[in-house]
C-alpha positions in Angstrom: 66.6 358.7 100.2 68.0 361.1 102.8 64.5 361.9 104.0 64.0 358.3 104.3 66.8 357.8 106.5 65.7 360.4 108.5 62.1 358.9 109.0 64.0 355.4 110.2 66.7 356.8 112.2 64.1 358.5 114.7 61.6 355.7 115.0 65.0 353.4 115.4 65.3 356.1 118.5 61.7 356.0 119.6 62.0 352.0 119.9 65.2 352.1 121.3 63.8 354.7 124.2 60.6 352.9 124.6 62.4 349.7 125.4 64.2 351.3 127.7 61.1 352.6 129.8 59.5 349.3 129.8 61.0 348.3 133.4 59.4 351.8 134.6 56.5 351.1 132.7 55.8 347.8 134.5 57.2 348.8 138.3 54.4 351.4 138.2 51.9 349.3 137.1 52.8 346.6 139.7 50.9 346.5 143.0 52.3 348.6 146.0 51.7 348.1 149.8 53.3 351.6 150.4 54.4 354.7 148.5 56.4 357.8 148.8 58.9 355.8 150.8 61.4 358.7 152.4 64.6 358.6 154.4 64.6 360.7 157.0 67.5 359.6 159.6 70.3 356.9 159.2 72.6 356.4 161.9 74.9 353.3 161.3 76.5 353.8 165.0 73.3 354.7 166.8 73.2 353.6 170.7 71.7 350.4 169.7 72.8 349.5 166.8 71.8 350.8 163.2 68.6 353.8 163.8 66.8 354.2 160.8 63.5 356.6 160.8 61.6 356.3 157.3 58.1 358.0 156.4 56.0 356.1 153.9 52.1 355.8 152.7 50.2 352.7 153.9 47.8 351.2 151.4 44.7 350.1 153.2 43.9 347.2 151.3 47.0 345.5 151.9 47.9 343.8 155.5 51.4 343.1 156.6 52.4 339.6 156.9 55.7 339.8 157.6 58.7 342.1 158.2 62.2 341.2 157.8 65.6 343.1 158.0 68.6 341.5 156.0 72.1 342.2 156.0 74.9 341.7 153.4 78.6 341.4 154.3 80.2 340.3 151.4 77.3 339.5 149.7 76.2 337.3 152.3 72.5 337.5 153.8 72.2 337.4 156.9 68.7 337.8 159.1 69.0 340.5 161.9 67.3 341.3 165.3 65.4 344.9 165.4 63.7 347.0 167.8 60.5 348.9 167.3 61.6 352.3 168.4 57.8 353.2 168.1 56.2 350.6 170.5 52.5 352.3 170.1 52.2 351.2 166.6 50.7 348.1 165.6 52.3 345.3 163.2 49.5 346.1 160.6 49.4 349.5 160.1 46.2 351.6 159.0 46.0 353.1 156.2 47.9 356.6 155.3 51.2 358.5 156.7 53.1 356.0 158.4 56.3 356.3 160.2 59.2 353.5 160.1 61.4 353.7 163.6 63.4 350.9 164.6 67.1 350.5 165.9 68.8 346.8 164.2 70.9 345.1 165.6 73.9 344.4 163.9 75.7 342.1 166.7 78.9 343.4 165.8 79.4 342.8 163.0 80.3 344.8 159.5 77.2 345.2 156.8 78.1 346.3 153.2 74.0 346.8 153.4 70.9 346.1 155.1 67.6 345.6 153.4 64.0 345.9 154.9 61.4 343.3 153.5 57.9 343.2 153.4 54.8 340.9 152.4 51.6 341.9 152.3 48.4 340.1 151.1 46.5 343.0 149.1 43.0 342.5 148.1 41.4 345.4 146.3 37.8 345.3 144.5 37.2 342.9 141.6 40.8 341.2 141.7 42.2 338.3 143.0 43.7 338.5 146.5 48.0 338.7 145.9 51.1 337.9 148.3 52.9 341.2 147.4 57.0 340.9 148.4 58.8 344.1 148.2 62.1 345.7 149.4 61.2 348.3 151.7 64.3 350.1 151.3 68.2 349.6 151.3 70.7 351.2 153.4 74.0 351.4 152.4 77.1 351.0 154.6 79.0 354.7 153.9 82.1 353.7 155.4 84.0 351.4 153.5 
């Protein structure tokens, strides 16, 4: 009986974790615009306004359709102005290392958080064309 118990209490365990990876599981397997998103500069009191510098991986069979930055005060959306920093780079990026350089304008005003939202129609080989939305990254407010 005890080795029984045993035998159940660790496949009970291996379930338990397995369930617990399936939101990893299926993120990865989801399609992605860009990868190996990385901060490299925040500065919420920038000249003008919030200047954020980010370095990410373009995937060449998806094209940008839109771009959108977001803030939150209180929980509260709210769409916000930006300002390509890098004016030589085009809307739809090609693919491979990309760099993300804009200043936000924040009017003013106190964010809890500002998110940076994508869509992108990918079409790769033998699939059906899809209208990818994804978070691009979010930026928390450090001074509360």
């Amino acid at each position: 009986m005890g080795k029984h118990n045993l035998v159940l209490g660790w496949s009970l365990l291996l379930i338990v974790s397995l369930i617990n990876f399936i939101p990893y599981f299926s993120e990865w397997n989801q399609t992605q615009p860009y990868t190996k998103v990385k901060r490299v500069h925040v500065d919420w009191e920038g000249l003008t306004g919030l200047e954020i510098i980010y370095t990410f991986y373009k995937v060449g069979e998806c094209e940008l359709k839109n771009f959108a930055v977001v803030g939150f005060n209180k929980g509260v959306p709210s769409y916000l102005n930006y300002t390509d920093l890098d004016k030589s780079v085009p809307f739809n990026r090609e693919e491979g290392d990309q760099a993300l350089q804009i200043s936000i304008d924040l009017e003013g005003k106190y964010y809890d958080k500002v998110e940076i939202r994508t869509t992108h129609l990918c079409t790769f080989p033998e699939k059906e064309p899809e209208l990818v939305n994804r978070i691009f990254t979010t930026i928390y407010q450090e001074n509360f």
